[in-house]
N, C-alpha and C positions, 0 to 999 in steps of 0.2 A: 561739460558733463552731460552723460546722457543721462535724460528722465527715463521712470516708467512708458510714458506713455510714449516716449517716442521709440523704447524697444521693442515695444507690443507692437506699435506701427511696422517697423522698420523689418524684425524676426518674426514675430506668431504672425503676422498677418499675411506677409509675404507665403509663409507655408503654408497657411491656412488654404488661402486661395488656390496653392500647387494641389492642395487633396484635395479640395471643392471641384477642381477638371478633372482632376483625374474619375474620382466617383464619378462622376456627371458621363465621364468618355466612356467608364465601364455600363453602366447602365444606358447609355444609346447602342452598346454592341450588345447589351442582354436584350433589348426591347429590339431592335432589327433584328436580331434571331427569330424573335417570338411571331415576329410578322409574317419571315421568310418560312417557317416554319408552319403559317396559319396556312397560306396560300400552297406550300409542297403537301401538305398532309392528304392529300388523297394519292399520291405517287407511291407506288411502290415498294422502292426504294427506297422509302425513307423508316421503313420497320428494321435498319439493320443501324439505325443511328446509335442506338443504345448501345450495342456491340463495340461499334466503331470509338464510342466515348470512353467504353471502359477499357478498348485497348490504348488509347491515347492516352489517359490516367497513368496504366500502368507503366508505359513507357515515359512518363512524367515522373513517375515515382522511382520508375531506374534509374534515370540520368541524376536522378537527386541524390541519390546511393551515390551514384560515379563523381560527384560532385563532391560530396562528403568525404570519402572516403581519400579522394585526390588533395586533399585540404592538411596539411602537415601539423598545422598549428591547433586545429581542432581534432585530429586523431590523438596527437600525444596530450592534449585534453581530455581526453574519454575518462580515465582513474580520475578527474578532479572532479568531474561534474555531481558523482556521488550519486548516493541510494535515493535521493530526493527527487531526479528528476526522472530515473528509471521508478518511482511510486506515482509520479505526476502522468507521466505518460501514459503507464498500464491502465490506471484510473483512470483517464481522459478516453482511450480506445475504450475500455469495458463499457464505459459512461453512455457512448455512441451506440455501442451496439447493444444496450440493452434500450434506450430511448428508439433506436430505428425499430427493433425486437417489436418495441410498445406499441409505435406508430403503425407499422405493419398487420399486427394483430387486432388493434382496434378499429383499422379502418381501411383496409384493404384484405382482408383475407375473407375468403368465403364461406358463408356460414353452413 
């Protein structure tokens, strides 16, 4: 008979540690950026990074479209999901853009 604790051992902990690398792997590729990023900052070239981010984004956002939309099992889902998650969502986008609105306005804009 398995115990408690040797489930916790055996499942949570085993996963736990898979998120513990992974966090850990994202944030050595966030902080090598920041580095790589200390040392280019007098280049150039490197004023068109913003550009280049938000075109990557949105072709990140396409293919997630193409991905969605290719998906049989969750299009003939769309009628089930209901009015809760199109209220969730709108909320959620408004929510962002008036917090960025906020942040924008209180501390980067010129007075």
């Amino acid at each position: 008979m398995i115990t408690g604790k040797d489930f916790f051992h055996t499942f949570v902990n085993k996963d736990f540690s898979i998120k513990i690398k992974i966090m850990l792997n994202i944030i050595l590729i966030i902080l090598s950026g920041v580095v790589v990023g200390y040392f280019v900052r007098k280049i150039p070239q490197v004023k068109y990074t913003g550009t280049i981010i938000s075109l990557i984004i949105m072709l990140l956002l396409f293919f997630l479209g193409v991905s969605v939309g290719t998906n049989e099992q969750l299009v003939k889902n769309f009628s089930s999901i209901g009015l809760d998650a199109l209220i969730i969502t709108f909320g959620a986008t408004l929510g962002s853009v008036l917090c960025a609105w906020l942040i924008y306005s209180t501390f980067f804009k010129k007075p």
